[in-house]
N, CA, C and O atoms as a printed pandas DataFrame, in Angstrom:
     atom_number atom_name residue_name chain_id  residue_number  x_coord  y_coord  z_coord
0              1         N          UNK        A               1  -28.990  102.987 -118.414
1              2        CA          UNK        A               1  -28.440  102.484 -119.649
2              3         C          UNK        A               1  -29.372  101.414 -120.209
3              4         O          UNK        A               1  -29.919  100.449 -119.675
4              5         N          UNK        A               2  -29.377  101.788 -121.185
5              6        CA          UNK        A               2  -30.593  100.238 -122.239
6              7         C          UNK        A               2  -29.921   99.005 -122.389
7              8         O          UNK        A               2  -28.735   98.849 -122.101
8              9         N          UNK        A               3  -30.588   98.218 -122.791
9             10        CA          UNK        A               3  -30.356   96.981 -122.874
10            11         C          UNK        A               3  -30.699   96.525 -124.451
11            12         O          UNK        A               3  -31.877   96.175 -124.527
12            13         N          UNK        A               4  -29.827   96.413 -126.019
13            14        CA          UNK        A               4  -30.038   96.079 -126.874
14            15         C          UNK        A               4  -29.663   94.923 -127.224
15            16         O          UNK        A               4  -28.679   94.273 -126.869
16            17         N          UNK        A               5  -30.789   94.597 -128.199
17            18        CA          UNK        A               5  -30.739   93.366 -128.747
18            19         C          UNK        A               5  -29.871   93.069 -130.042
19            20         O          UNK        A               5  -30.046   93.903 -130.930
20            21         N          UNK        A               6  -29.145   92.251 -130.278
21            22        CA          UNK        A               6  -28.381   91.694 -131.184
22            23         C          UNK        A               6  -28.591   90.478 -132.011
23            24         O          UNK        A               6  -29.318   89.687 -131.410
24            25         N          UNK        A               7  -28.315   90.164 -132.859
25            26        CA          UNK        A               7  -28.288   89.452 -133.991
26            27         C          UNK        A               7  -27.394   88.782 -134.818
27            28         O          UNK        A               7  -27.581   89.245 -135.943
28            29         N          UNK        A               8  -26.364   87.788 -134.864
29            30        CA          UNK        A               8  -25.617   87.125 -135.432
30            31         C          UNK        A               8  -25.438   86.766 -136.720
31            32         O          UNK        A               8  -25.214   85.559 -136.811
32            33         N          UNK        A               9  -25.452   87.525 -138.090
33            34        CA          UNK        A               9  -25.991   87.234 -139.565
34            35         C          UNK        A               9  -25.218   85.488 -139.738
35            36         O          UNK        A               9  -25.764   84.535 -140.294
36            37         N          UNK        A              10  -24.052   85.489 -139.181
37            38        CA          UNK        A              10  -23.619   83.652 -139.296
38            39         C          UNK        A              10  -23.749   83.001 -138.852
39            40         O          UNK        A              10  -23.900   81.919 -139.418
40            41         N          UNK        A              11  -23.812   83.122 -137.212
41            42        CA          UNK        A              11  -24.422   82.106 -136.331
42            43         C          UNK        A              11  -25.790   81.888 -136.031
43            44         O          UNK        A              11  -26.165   80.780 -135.648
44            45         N          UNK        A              12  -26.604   82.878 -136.173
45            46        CA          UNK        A              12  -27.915   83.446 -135.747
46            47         C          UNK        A              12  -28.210   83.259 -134.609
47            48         O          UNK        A              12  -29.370   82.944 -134.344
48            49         N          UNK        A              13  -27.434   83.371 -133.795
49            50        CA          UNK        A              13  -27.341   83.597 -131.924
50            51         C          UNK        A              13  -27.546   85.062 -132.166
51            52         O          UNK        A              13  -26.954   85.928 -132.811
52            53         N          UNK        A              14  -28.880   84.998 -131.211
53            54        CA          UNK        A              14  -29.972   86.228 -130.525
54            55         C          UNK        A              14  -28.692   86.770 -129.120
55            56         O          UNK        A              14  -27.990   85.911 -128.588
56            57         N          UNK        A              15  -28.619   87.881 -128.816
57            58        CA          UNK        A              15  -28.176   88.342 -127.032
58            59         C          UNK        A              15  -28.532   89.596 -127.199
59            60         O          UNK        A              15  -28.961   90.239 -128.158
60            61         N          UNK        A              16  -28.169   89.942 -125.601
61            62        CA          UNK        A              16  -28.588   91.060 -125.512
62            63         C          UNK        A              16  -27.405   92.170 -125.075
63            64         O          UNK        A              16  -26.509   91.586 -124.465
64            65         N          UNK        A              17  -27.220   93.228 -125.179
65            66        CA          UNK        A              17  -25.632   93.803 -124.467
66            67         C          UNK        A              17  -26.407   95.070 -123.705
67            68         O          UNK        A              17  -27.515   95.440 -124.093
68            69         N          UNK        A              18  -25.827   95.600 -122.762
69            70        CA          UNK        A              18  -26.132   96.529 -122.011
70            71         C          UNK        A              18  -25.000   97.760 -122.044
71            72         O          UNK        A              18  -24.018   97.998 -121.341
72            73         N          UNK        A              19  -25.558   98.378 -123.105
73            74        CA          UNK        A              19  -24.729   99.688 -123.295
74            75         C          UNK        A              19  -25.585  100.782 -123.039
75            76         O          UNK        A              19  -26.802  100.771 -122.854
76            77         N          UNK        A              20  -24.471  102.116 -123.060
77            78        CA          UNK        A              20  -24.417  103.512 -123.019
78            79         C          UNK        A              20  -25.445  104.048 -124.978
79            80         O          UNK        A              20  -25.164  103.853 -126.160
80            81         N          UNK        A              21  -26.389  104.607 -124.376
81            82        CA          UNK        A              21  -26.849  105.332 -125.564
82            83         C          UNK        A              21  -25.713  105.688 -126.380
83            84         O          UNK        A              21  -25.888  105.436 -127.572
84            85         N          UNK        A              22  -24.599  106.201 -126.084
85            86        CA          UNK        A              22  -23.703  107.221 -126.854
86            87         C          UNK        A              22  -22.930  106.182 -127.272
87            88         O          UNK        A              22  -22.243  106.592 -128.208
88            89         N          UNK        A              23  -22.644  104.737 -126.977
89            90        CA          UNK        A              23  -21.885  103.906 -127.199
90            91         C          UNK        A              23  -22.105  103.299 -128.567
91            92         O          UNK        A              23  -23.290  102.966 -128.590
92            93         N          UNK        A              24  -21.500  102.980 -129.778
93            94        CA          UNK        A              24  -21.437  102.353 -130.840
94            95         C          UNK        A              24  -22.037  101.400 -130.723
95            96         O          UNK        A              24  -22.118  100.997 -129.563
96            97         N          UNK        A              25  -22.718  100.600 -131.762
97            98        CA          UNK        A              25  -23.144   99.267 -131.947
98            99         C          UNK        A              25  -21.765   98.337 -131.985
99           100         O          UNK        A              25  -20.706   98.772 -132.436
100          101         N          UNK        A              26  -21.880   97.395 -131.607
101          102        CA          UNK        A              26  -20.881   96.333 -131.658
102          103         C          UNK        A              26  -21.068   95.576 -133.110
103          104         O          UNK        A              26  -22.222   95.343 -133.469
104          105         N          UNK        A              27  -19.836   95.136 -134.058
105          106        CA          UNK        A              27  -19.752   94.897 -135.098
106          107         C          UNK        A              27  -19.789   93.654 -135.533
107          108         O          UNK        A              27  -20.244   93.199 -136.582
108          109         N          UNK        A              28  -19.137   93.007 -134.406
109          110        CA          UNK        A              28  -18.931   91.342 -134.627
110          111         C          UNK        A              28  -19.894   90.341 -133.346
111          112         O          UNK        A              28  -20.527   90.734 -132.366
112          113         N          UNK        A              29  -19.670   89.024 -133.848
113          114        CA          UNK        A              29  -19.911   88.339 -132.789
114          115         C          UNK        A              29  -19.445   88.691 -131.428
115          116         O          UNK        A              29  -18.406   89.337 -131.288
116          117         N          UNK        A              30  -20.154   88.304 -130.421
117          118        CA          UNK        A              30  -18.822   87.932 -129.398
118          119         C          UNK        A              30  -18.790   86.801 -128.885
119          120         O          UNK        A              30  -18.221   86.618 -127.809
120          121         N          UNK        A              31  -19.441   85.751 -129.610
121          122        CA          UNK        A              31  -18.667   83.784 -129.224
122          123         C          UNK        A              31  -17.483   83.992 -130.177
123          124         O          UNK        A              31  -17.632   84.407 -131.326
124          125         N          UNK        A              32  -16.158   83.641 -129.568
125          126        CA          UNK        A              32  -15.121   83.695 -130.296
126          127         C          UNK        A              32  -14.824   82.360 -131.402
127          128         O          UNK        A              32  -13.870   82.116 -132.141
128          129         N          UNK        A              33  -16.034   81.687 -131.146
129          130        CA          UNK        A              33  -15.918   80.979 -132.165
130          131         C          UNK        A              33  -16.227   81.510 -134.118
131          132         O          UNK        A              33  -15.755   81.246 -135.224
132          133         N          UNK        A              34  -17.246   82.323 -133.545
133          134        CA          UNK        A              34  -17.883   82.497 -134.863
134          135         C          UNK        A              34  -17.442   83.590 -135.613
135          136         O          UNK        A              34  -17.208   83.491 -136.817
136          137         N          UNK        A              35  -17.254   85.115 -134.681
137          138        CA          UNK        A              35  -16.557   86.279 -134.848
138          139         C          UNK        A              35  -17.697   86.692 -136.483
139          140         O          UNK        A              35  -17.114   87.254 -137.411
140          141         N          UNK        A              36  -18.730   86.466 -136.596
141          142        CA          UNK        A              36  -19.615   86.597 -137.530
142          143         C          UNK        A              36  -20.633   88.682 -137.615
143          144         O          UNK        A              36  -21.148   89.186 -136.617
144          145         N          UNK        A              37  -20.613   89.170 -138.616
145          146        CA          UNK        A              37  -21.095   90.006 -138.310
146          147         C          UNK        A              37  -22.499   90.337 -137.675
147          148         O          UNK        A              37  -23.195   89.554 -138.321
148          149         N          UNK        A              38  -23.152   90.832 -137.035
149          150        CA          UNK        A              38  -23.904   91.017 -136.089
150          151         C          UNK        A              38  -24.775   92.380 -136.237
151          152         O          UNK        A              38  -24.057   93.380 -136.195
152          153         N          UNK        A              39  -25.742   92.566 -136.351
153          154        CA          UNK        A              39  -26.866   93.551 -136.364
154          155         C          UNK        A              39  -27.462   93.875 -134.924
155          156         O          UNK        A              39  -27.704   93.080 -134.015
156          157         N          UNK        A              40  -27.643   95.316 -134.959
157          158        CA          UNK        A              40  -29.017   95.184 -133.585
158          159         C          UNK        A              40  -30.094   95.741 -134.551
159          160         O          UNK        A              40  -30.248   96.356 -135.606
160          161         N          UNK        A              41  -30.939   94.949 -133.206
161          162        CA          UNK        A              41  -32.109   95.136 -133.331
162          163         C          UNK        A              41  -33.113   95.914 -132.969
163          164         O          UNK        A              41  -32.967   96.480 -131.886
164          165         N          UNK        A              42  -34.432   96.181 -133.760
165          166        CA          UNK        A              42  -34.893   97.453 -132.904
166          167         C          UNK        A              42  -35.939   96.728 -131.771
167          168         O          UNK        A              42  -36.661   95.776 -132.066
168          169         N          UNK        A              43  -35.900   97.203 -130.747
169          170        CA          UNK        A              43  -36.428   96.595 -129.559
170          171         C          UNK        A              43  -38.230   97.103 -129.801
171          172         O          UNK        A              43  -38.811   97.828 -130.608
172          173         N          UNK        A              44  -38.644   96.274 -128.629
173          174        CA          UNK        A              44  -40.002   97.364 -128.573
174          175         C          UNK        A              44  -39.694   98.216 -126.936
175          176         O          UNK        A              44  -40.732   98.683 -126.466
176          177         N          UNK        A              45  -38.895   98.360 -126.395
177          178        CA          UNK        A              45  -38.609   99.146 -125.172
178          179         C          UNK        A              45  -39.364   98.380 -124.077
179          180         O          UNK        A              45  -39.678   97.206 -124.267
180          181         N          UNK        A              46  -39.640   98.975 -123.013
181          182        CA          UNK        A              46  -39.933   98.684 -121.843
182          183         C          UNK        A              46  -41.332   99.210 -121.582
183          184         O          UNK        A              46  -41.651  100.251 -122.156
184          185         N          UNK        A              47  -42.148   98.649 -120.832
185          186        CA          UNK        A              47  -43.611   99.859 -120.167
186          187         C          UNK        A              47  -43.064  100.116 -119.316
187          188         O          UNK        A              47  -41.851  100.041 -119.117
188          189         N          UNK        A              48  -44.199  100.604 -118.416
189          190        CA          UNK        A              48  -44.246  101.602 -117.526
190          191         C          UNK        A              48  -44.435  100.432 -115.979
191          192         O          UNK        A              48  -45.458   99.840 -115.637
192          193         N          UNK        A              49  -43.105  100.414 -115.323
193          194        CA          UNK        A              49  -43.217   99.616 -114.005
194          195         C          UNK        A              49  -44.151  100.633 -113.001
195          196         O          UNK        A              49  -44.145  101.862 -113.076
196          197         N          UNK        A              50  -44.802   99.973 -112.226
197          198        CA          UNK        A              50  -45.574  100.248 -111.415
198          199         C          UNK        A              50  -45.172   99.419 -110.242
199          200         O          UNK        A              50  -45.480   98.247 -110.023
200          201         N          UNK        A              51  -44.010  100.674 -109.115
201          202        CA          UNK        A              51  -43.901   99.369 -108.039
202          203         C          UNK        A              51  -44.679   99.554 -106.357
203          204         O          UNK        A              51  -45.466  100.500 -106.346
204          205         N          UNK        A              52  -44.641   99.308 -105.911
205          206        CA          UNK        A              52  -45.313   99.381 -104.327
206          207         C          UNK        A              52  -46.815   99.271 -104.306
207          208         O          UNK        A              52  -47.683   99.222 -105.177
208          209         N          UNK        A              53  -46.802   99.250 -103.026
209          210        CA          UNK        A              53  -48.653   98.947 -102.236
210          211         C          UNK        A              53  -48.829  100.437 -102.270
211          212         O          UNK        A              53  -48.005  101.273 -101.899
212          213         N          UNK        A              54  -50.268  100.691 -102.871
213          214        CA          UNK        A              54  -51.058  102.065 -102.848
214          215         C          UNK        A              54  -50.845  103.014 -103.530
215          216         O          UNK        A              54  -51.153  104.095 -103.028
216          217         N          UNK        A              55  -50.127  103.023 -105.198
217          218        CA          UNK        A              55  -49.584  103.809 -105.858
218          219         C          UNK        A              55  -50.309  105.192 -106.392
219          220         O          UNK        A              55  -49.898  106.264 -106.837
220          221         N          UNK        A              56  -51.925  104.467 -106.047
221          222        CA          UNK        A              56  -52.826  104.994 -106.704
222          223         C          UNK        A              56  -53.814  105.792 -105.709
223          224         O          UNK        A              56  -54.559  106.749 -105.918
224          225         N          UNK        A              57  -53.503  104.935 -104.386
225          226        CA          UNK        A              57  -53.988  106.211 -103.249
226          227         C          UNK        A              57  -53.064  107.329 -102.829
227          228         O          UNK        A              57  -53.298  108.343 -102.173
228          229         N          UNK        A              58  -51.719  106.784 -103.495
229          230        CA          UNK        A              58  -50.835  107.944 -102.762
230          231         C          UNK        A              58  -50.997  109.322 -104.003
231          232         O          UNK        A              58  -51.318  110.446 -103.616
232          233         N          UNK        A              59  -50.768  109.072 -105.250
233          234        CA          UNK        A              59  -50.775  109.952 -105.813
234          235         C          UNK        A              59  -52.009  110.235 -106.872
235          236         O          UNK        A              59  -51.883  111.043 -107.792
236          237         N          UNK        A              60  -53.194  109.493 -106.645
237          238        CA          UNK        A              60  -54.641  110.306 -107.099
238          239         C          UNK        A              60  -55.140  110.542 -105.539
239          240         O          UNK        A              60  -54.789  110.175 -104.417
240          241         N          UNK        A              61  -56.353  111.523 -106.239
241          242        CA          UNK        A              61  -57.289  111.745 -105.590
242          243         C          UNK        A              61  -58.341  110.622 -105.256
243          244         O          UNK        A              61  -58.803  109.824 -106.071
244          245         N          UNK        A              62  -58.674  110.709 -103.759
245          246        CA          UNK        A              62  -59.383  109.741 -103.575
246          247         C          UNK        A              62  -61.006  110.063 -104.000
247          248         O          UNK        A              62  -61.467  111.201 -103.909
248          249         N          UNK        A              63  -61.782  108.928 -104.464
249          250        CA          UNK        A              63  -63.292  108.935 -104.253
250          251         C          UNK        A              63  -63.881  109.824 -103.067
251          252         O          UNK        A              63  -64.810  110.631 -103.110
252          253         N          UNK        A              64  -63.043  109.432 -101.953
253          254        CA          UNK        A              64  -63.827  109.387 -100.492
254          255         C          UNK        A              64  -63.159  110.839  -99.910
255          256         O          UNK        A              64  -63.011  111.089  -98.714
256          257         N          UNK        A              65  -62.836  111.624 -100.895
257          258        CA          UNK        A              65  -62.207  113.369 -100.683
258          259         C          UNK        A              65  -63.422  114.100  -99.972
259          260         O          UNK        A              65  -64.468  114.314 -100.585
260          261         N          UNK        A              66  -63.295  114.354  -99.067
261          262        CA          UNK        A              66  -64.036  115.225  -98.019
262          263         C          UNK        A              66  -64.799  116.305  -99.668
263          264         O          UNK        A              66  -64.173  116.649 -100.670
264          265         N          UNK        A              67  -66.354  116.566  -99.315
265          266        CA          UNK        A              67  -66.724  117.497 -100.549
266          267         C          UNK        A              67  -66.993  118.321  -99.516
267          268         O          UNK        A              67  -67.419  119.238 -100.218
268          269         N          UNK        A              68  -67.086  118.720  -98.469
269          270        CA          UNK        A              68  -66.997  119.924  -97.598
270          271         C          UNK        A              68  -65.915  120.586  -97.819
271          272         O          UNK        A              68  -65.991  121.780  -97.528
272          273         N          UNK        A              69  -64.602  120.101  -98.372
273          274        CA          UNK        A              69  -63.292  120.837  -98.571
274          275         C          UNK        A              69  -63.247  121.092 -100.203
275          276         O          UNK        A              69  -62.313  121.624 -100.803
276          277         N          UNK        A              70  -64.518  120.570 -100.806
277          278        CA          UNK        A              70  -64.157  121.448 -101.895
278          279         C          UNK        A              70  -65.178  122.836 -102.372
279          280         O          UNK        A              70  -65.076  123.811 -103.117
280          281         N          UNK        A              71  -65.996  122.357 -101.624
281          282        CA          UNK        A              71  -67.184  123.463 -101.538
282          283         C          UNK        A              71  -66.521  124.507 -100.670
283          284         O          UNK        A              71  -66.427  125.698 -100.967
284          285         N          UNK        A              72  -66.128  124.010  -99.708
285          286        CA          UNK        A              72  -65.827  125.798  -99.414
286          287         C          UNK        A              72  -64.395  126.431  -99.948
287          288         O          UNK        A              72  -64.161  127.616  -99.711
288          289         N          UNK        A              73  -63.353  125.548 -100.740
289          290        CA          UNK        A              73  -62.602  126.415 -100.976
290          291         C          UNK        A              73  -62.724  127.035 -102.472
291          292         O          UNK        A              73  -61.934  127.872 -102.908
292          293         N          UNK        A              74  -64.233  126.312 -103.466
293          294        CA          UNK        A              74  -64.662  126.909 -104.342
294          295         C          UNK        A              74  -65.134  127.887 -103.839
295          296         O          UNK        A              74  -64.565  128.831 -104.386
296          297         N          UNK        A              75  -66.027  128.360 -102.925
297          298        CA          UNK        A              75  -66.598  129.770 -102.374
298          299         C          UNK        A              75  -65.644  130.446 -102.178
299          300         O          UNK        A              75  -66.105  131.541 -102.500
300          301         N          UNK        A              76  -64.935  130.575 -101.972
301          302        CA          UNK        A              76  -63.730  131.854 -102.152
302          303         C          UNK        A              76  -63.670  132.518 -102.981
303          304         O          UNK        A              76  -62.793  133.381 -103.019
């Protein structure tokens, strides 16, 4: 589920709410003081997490790839 950003047109208190794609935008504040109408915003999204040790030896090919194993299974 995403995490959108919001906008307060009366208070101008920034938050953030964590809804369902399929879920409506929320209309009002929610400090019950202000109860002011409220916009979202368009985000710039998230990158691309990259987590653990060796992400890049586990799933590329290494430099140090045996070329005896590619020479002979090109000769085939």
């Amino acid at each position: 589920m995403p995490t959108y950003d919001y906008v307060c047109n009366k208070c101008g208190k920034e938050f953030e709410l964590f809804q369902k794609m399929s879920d409506e935008p929320i209309k009002v504040c929610p400090d019950a003081k202000c109860m002011g109408p409220v916009k979202r915003l368009i985000g710039e999204g998230s990158g691309i997490i990259f987590k653990g040790a060796g992400f890049y030896e586990n799933d590329y090919k290494k430099k140090s790839y045996p070329k005896s194993t590619e020479t002979s299974s090109s000769k085939k």
